[in-house]
C-alpha positions as CSV (number, residue, x, y, z in Angstrom):
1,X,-63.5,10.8,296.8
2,X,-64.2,7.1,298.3
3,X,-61.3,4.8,296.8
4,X,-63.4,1.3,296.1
5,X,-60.8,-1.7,296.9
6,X,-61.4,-4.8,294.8
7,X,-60.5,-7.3,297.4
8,X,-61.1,-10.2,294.5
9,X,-58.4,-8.7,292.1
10,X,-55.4,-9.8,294.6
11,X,-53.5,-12.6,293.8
12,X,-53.2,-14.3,297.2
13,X,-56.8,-16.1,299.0
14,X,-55.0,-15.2,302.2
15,X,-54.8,-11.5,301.9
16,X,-58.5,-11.4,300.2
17,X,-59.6,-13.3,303.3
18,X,-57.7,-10.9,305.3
19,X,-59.4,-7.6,304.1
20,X,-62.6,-9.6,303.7
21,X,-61.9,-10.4,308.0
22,X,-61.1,-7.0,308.3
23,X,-64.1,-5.5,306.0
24,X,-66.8,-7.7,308.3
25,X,-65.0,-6.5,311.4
26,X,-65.6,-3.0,310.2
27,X,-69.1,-3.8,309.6
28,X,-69.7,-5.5,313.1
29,X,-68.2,-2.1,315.1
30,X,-71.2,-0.4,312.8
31,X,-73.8,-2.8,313.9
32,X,-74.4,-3.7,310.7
33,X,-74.4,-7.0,311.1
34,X,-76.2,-8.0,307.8
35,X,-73.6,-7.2,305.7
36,X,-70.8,-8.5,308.0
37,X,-72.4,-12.2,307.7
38,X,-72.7,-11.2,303.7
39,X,-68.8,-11.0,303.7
40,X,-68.1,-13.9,306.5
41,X,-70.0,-16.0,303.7
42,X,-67.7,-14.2,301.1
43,X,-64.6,-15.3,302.8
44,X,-66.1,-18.9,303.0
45,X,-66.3,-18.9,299.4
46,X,-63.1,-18.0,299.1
47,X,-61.4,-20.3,301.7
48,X,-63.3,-22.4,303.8
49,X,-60.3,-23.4,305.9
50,X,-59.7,-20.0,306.7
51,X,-62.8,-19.3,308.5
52,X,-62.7,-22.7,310.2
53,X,-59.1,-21.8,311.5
54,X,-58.9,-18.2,311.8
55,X,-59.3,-16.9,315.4
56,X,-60.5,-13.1,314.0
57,X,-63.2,-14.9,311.7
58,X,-64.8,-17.2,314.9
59,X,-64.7,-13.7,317.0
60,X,-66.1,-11.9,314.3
61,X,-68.6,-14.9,313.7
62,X,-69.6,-14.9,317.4
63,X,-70.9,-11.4,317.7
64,X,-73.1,-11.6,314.5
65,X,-74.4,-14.8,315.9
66,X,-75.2,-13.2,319.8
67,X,-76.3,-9.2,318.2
68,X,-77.7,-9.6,315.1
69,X,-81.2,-9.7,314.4
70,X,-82.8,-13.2,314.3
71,X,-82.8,-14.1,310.6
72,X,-79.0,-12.7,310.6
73,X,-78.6,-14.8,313.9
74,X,-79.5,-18.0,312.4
75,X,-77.6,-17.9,309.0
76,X,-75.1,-16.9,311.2
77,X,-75.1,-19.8,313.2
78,X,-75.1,-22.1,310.5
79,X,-72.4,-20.5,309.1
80,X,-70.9,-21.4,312.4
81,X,-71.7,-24.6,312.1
82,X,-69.9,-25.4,308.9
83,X,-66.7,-23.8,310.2
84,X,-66.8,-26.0,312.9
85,X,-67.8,-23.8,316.0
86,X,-69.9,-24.8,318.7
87,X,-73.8,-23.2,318.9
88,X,-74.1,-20.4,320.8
89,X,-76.6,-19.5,322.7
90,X,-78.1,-16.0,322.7
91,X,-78.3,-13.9,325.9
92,X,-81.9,-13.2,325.1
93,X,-83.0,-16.5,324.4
């Protein structure tokens, strides 16, 4: 049985950033990078200053920027952007 976690019932933005952090992280070591920017822009939503200060979101942030396919890539890097980090440039071009 897969146990579904409702990150949006909890109380506190900081722990439903947390486990949304945690959730893209997850996604990233998959290579599914896709749905890790889906939840980076989640966690935006839900606290902008968060991602803009958060070391794990800006790590997390970099590798869908550099591996992710091109459309993912650029949303990504806008996303980026808004939280304040500097472009980065892919190794491929």
């Amino acid at each position: 049985m897969i146990a579904v976690v409702e990150h949006d019932r909890s109380p506190s933005i900081e722990r439903r950033v947390a486990f949304l952090l945690d959730q893209a992280k997850g996604y990233g070591q998959r290579r599914d990078y896709a749905s890790a920017l889906l939840t980076l822009q989640t966690a935006e939503a839900e606290a902008p200053e968060d991602m803009r200060y958060r070391p794990a979101a800006h790590q997390i942030l970099r590798t869908v920027t550099e591996r992710g396919r091109r459309p993912v890539a650029q949303q990504a890097a806008l996303l980026a952007g808004r939280v304040g980090l500097p472009p980065v440039v892919r190794p491929n071009g």
